[in-house]
C-alpha positions in Angstrom: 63.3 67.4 -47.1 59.8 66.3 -46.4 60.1 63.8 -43.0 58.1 60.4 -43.2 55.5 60.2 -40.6 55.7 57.1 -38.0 52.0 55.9 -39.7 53.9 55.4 -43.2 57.2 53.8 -41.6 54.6 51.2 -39.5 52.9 50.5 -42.9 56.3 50.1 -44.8 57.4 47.2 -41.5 53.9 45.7 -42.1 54.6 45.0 -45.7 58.0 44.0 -45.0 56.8 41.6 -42.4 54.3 40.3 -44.7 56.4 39.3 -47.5 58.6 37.6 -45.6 56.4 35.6 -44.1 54.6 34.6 -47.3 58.2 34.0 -48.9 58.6 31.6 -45.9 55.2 29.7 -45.8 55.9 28.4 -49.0 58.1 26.4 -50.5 56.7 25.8 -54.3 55.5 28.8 -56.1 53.4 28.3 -59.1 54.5 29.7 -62.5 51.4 28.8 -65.0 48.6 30.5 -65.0 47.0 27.6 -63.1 47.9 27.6 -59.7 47.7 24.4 -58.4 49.6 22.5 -55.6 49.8 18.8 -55.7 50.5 16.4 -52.6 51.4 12.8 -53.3 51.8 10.2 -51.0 53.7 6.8 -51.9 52.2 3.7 -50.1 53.6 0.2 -50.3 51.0 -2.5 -50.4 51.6 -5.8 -48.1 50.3 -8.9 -49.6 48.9 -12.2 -47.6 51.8 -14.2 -45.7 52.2 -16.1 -42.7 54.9 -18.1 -40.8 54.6 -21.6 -40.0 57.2 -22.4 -36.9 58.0 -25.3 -34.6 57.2 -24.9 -30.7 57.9 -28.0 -29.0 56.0 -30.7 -27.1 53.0 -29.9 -25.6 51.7 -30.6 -21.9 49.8 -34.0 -22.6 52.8 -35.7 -24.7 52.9 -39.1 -22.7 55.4 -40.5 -25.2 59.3 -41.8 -24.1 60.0 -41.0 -27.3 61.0 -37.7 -28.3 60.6 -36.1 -31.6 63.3 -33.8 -33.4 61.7 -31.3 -35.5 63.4 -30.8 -39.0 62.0 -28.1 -41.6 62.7 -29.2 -45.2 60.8 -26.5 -47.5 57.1 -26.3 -46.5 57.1 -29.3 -44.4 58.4 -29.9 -40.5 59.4 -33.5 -40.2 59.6 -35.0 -36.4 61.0 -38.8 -36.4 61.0 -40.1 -33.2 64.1 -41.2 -31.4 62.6 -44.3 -30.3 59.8 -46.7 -31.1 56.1 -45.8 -29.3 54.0 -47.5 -27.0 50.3 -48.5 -27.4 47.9 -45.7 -26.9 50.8 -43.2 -26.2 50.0 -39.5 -26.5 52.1 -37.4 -29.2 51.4 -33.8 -28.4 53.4 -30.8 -30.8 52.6 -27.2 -31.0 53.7 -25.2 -33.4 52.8 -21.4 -34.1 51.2 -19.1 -36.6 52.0 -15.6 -37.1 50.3 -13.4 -39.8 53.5 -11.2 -41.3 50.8 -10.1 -44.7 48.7 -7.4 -44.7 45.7 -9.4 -44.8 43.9 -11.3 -42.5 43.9 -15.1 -42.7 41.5 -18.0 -42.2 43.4 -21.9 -41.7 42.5 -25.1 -42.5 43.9 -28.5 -41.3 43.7 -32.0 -42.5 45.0 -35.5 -42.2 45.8 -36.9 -45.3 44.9 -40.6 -45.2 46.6 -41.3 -48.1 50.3 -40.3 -47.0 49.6 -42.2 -43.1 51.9 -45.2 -44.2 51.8 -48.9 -44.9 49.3 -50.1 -41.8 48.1 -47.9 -40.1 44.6 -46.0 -41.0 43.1 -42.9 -38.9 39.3 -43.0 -36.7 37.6 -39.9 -38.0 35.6 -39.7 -35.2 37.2 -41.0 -32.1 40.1 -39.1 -30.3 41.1 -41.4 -27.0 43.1 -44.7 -27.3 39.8 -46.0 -25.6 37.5 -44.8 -27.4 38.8 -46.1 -30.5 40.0 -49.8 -29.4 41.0 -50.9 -32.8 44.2 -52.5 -34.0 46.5 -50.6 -36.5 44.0 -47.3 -35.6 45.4 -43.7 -34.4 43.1 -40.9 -32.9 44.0 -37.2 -34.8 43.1 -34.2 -32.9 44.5 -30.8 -33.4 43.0 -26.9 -31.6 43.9 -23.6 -32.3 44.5 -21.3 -29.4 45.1 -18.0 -28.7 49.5 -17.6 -28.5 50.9 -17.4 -25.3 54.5 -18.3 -26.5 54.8 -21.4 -24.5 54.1 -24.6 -25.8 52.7 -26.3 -22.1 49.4 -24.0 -22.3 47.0 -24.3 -22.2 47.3 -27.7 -20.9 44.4 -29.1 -22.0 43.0 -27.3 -25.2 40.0 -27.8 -26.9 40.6 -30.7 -29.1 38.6 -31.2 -32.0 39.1 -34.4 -34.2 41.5 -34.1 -37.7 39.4 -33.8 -40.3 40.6 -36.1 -43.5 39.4 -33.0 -46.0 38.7 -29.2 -45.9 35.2 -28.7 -45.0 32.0 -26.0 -45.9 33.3 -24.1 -42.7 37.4 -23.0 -41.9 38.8 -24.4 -39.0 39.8 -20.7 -37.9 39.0 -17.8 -38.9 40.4 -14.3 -39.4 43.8 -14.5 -37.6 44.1 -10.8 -37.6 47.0 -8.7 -40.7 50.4 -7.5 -38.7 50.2 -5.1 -35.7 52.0 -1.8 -36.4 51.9 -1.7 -32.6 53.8 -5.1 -32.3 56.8 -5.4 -34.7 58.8 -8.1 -33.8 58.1 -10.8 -36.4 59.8 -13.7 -35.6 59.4 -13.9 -32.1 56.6 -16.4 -30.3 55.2 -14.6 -27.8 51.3 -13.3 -27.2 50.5 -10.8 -30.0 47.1 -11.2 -31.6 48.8 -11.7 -35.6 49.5 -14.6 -34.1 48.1 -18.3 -33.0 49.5 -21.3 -32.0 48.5 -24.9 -33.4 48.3 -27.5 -30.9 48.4 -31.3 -33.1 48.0 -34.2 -31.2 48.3 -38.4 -32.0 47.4 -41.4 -30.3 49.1 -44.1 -31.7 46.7 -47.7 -31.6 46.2 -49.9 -28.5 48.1 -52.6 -30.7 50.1 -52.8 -33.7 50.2 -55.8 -36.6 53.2 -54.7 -37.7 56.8 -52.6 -36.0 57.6 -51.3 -39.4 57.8 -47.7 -38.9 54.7 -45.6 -39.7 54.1 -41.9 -41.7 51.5 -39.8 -40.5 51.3 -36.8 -42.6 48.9 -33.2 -41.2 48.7 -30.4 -44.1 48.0 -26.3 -43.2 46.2 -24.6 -45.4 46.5 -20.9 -45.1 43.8 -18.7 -47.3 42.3 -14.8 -47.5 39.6 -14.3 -44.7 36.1 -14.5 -46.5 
C-alpha cells in the first residue's frame, strides 16, 4: 500500500479549508448562467409636517386677565377670563416643531377681516403710545430660536403683524427632523424646532365693551 506523503495530506486540508469557507461566505448561490447578486434597500420617504402647540404667557404679558388656550381643529382659541385694560400687553408663545422630512419656511398674518365689530389693527405702530388711537390694537409677533420656556427671551425681536403674506417669508428654513433628537412632542431646545412669540396691545380707549375677535393665521410651506 503506497503511503500518502505529508505535502499531499496539507494540500487535501487546504482544499478542505477552502470549500468550507467559500460554502460559508455566501449565502445565495447563483444557478443561471448569469451570475449576478442583487442588493435592495427599502427606504420610506417622510413628507412635509409640522406641529403647531400652545406654550403659555410670555414675559411681557401685563394683562390681569388670563387667557385659556383651547385647540379646536387647526385653530387655538384663548378667551380671556376677564375684560382688558387700555393699552394692556397680551403676550402668548406657542411652538413649532418640524416632524416632516422637509425643511419649512412660515408665514404670519393678521387677518383684518376676522378682528371683530370695532376694533381695527395699526400696521405700522406696535406700542399703546405710539399708536394713540381709539378702537386701535398694536400686532407684533418674532420667531426665536426654542428654548422650551415661554419667559425667554424676555424681550424678543418684535416685528409688526403683517395683514398679508409678503415677497419675503417671515422665517425661513426651520430645519427637517433630527435623527439625533427623537422626541417629537416635547418643547424643549432642538433645532426642528422654533417658538412663536405673538403679542397684542389692546387701544388706549375703547367706543364700545362688546367683546372683540382678533384672529393671527400660520402659514407653513416647503423651504424655497
Amino acid at each position: 500500500m503506497e503511503l500518502e506523503s505529508p505535502m499531499k495530506k496539507a494540500a487535501y486540508i487546504l482544499l478542505i479549508i477552502l470549500l468550507f469557507a467559500i460554502a460559508e461566505g455566501q449565502d445565495w448561490v447563483s444557478s443561471g448562467e448569469a451570475d449576478t447578486t442583487c442588493i435592495s434597500i427599502t427606504v420610506h420617504m417622510v413628507s412635509a409636517a409640522w406641529t403647531f402647540d400652545y406654550g403659555g404667557l410670555g414675559a411681557e404679558h401685563g394683562s390681569d386677565a388670563t387667557f385659556p388656550v383651547s385647540p379646536v381643529a387647526d385653530t387655538f382659541a384663548a378667551d380671556a377670563s376677564d375684560s382688558v385694560q387700555p393699552c394692556d400687553v397680551i403676550h402668548q408663545v406657542f411652538w413649532i416643531e418640524n416632524i416632516g422630512g422637509i425643511a419649512l419656511d412660515f408665514n404670519t398674518l393678521l387677518s383684518e377681516a376676522l378682528t371683530g365689530p370695532t376694533w381695527s389693527h395699526d400696521n405700522v405702530n406696535i406700542t399703546c403710545v405710539a399708536i394713540s388711537m381709539e378702537d386701535t390694537i398694536g400686532g407684533a409677533y418674532a420667531f426665536e430660536v426654542s428654548d422650551g420656556d415661554s419667559l425667554t427671551p424676555a424681550a424678543p425681536a418684535w416685528i409688526v403683524l403683517p395683514e398679508t403674506v409678503g415677497a419675503a417669508d417671515e422665517f425661513e428654513n426651520l430645519l427637517a427632523e433630527s435623527p439625533l433628537e427623537m422626541s417629537d412632542g416635547v418643547w424643549t431646545t432642538q433645532i426642528d424646532q422654533r417658538e412663536y412669540h405673538l403679542e397684542f396691545i389692546t387701544p388706549i380707549s375703547s367706543s364700545t365693551t362688546a367683546s372683540q375677535s382678533i384672529y393671527t393665521c400660520i402659514i407653513g410651506k416647503i423651504s424655497d
